[in-house]
Backbone as a printed PyTorch tensor [residue, N CA C, xyz], in Angstrom:
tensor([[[-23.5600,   7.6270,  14.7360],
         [-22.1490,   7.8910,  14.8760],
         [-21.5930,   8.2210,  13.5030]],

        [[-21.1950,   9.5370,  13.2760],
         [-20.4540,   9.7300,  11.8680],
         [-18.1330,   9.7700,  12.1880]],

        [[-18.2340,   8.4410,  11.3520],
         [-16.7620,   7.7090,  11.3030],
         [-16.0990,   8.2620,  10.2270]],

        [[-15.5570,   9.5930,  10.0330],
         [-14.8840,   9.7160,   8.6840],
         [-13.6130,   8.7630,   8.3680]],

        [[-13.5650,   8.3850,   7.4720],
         [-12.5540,   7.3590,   6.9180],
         [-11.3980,   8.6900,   6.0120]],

        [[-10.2870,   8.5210,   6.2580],
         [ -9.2980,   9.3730,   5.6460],
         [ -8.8120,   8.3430,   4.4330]],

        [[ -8.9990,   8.5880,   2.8740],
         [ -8.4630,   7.9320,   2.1770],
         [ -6.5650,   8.5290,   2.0940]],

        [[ -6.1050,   7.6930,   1.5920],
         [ -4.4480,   7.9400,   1.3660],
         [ -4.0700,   8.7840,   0.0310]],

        [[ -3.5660,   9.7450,  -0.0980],
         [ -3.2360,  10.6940,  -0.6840],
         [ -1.7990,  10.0490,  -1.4760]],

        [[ -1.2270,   9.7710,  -3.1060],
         [ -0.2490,   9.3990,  -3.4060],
         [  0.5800,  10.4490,  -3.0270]],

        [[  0.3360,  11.5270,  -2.8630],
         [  1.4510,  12.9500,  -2.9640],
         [  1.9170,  12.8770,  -1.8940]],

        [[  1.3420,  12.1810,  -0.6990],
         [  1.5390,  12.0940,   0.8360],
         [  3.5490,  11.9650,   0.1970]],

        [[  3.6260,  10.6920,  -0.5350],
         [  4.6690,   9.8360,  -0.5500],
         [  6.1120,  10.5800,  -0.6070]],

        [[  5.5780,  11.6840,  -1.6280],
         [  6.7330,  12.9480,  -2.4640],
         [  8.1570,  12.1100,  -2.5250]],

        [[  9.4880,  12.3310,  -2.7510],
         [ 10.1420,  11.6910,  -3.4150],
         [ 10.6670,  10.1440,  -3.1960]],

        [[  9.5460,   9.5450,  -2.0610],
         [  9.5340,   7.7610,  -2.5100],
         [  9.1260,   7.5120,  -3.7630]],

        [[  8.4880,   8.1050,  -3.8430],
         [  8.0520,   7.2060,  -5.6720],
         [  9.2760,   8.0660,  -6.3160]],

        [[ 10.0400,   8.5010,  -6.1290],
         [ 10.7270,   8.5360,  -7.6550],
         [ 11.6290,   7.7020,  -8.0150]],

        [[ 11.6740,   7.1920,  -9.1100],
         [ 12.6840,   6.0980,  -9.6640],
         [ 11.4200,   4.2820,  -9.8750]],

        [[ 10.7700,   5.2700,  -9.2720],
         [  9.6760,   3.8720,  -9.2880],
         [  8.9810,   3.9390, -11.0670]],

        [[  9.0320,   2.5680, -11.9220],
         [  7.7190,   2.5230, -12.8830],
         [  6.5320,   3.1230, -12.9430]],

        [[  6.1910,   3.1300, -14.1330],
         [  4.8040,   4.2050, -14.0530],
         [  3.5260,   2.9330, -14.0040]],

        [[  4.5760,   1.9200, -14.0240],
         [  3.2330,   1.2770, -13.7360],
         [  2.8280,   0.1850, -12.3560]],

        [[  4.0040,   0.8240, -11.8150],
         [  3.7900,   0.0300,  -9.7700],
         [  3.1210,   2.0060,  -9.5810]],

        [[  3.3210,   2.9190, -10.1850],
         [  2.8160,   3.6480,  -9.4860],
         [  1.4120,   4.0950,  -9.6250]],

        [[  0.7690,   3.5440, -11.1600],
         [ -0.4360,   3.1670, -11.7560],
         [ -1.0310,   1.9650,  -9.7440]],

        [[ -0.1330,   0.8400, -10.0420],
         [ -0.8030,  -0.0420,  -8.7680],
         [ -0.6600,   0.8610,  -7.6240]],

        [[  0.2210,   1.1780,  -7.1260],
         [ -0.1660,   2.2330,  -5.9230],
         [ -1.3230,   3.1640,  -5.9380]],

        [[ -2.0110,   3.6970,  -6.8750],
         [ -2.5930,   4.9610,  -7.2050],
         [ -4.0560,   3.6620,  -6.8560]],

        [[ -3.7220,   2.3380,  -7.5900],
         [ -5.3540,   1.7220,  -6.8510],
         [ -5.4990,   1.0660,  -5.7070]],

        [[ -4.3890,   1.0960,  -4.6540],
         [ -3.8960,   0.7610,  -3.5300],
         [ -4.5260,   2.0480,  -2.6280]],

        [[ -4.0150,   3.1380,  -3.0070],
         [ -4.2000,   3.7510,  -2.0720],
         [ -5.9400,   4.3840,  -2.7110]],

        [[ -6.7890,   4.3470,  -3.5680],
         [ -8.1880,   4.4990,  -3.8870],
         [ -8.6930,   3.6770,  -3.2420]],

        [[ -8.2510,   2.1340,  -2.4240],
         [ -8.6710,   1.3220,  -2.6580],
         [ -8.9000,   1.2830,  -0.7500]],

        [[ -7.6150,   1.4100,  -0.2610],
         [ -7.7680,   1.1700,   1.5570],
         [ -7.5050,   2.9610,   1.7670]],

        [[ -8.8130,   2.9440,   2.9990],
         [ -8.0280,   4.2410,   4.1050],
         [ -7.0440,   3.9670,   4.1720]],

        [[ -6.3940,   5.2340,   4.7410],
         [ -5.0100,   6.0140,   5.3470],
         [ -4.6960,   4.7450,   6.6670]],

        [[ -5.3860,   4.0200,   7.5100],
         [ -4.9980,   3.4340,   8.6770],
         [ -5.5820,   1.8390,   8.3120]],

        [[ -5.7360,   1.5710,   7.1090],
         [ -6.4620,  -0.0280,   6.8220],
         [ -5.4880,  -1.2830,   6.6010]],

        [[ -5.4600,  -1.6820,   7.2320],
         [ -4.2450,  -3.0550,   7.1150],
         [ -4.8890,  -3.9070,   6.2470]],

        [[ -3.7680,  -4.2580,   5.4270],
         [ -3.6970,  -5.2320,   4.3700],
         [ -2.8090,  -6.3170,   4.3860]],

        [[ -2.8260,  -7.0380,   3.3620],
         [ -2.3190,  -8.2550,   2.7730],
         [ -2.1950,  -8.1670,   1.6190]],

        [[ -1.1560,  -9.4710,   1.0490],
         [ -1.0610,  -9.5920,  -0.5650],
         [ -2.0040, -10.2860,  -1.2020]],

        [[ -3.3140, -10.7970,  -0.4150],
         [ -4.4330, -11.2740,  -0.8380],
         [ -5.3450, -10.1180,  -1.5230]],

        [[ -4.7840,  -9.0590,  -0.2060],
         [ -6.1210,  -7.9640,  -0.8870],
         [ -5.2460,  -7.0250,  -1.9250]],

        [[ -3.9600,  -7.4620,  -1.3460],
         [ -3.4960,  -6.3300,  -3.2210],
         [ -3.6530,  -7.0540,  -4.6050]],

        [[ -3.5710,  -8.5660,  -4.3130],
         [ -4.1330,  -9.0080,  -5.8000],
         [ -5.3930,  -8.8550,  -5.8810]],

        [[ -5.9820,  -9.1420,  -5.2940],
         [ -7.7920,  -8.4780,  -5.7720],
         [ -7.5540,  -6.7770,  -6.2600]],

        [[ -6.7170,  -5.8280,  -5.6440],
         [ -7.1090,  -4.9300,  -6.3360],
         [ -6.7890,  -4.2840,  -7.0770]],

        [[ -5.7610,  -5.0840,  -7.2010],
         [ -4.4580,  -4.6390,  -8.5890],
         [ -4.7090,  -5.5920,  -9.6770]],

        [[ -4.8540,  -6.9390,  -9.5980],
         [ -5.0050,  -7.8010, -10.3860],
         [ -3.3940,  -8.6100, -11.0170]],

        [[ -2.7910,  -8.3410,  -9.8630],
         [ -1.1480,  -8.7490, -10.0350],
         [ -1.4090, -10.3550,  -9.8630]],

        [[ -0.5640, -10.9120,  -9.7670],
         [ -0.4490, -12.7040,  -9.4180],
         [  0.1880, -12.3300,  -7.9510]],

        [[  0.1130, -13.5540,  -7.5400],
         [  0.8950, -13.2870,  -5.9820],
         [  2.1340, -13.2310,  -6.4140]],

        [[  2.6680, -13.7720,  -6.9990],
         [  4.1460, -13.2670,  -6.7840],
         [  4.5310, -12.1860,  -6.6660]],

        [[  4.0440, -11.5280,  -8.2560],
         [  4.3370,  -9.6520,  -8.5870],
         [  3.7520,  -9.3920,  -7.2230]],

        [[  2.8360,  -9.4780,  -6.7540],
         [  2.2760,  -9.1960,  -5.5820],
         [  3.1820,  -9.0090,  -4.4620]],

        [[  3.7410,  -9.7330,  -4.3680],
         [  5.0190,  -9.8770,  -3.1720],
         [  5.6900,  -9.4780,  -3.4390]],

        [[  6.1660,  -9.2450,  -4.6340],
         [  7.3970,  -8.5950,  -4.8720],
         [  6.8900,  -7.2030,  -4.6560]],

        [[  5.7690,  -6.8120,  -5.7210],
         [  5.3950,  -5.2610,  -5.2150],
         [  5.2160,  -4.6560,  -3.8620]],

        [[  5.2000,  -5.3590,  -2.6660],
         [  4.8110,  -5.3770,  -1.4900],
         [  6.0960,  -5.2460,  -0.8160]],

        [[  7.4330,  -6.1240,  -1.3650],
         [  8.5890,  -5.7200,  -0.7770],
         [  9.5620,  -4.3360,  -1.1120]],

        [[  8.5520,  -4.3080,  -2.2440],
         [  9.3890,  -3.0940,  -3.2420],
         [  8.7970,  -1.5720,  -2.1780]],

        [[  7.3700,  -1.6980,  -1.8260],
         [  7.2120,  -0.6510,  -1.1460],
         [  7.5080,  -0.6450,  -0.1740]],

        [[  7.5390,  -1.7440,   1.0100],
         [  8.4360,  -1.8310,   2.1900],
         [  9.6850,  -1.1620,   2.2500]],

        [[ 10.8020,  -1.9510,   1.0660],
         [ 11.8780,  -1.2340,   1.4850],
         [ 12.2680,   0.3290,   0.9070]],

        [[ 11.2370,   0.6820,   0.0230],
         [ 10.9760,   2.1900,  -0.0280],
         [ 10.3210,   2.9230,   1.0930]],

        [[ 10.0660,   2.2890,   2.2740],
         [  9.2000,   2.5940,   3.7200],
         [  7.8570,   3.3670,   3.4050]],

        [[  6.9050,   3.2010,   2.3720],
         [  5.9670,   3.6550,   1.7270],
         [  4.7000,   3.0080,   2.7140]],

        [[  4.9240,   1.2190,   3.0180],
         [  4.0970,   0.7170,   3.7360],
         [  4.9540,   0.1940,   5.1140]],

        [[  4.2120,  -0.6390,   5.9410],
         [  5.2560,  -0.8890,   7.0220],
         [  4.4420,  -2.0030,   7.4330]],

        [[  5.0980,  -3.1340,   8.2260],
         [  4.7750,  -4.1030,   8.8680],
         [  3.7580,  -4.2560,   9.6780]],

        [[  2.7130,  -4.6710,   9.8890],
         [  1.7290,  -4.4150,  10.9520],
         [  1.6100,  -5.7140,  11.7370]],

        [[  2.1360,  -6.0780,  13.2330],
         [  2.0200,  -7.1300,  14.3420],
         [  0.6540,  -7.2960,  14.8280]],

        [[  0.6760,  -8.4440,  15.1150],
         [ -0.6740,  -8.9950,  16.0650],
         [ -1.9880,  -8.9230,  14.7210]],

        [[ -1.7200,  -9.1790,  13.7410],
         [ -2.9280,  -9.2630,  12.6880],
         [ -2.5890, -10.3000,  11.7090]],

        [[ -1.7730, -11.6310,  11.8170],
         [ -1.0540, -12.3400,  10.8110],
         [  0.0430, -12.0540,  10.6610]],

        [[  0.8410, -13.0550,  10.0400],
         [  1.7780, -12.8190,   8.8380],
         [  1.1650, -11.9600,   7.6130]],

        [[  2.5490, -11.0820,   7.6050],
         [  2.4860, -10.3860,   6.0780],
         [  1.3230,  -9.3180,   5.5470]],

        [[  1.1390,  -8.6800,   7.3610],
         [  0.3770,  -7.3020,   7.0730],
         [  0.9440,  -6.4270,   6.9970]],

        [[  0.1020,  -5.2650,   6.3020],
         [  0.8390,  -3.8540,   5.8910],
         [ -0.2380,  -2.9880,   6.4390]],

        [[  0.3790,  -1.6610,   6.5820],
         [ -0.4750,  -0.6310,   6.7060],
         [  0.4730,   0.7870,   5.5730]],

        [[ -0.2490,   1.7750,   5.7160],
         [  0.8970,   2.7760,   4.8200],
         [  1.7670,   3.3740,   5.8080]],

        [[  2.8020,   3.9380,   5.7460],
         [  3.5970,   4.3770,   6.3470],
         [  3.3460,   6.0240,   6.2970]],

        [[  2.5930,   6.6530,   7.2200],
         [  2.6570,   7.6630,   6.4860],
         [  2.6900,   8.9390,   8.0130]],

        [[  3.5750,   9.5790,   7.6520],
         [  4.3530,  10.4330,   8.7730],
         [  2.9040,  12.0790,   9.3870]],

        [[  2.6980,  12.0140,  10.0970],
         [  1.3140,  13.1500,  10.5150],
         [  2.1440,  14.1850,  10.3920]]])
């Protein structure tokens, strides 16, 4: 069975990131290297791959929420994400 995995493209985002730091957009850039286009996450797996503390972690996590960059994901825990990203 060949499963192509679609990685996430930052350009997908176009003017959500603007006004954003160059360096949440440095962490986005290993966010999105890091999960496919459809991979649900946590702030467990963004500190492993950012190397943030949980807090920054959470905070970075609300910062892209309410930029609608990522979005809420039900029935998988508390405090999953997936990317938000429009076909």
């Amino acid at each position: 069975m060949n499963i192509q995995l679609e990685k996430v493209n930052i350009g997908m985002f176009g003017e959500k990131i603007s006004g954003i730091s160059k360096k949440t957009i440095q962490h986005m850039e290993q966010l999105c290297d890091s999960f496919d286009k459809n991979e649900i996450f946590g702030r467990s797996r963004v500190e492993e791959v950012t190397g943030l503390k949980n807090t920054r972690a959470s905070l970075f996590l609300k910062e892209l929420l309410e930029r609608n960059i990522i979005q809420k994901v039900t029935g998988h825990g508390k405090g999953k994400y997936t990317f938000f990203i429009k076909e």
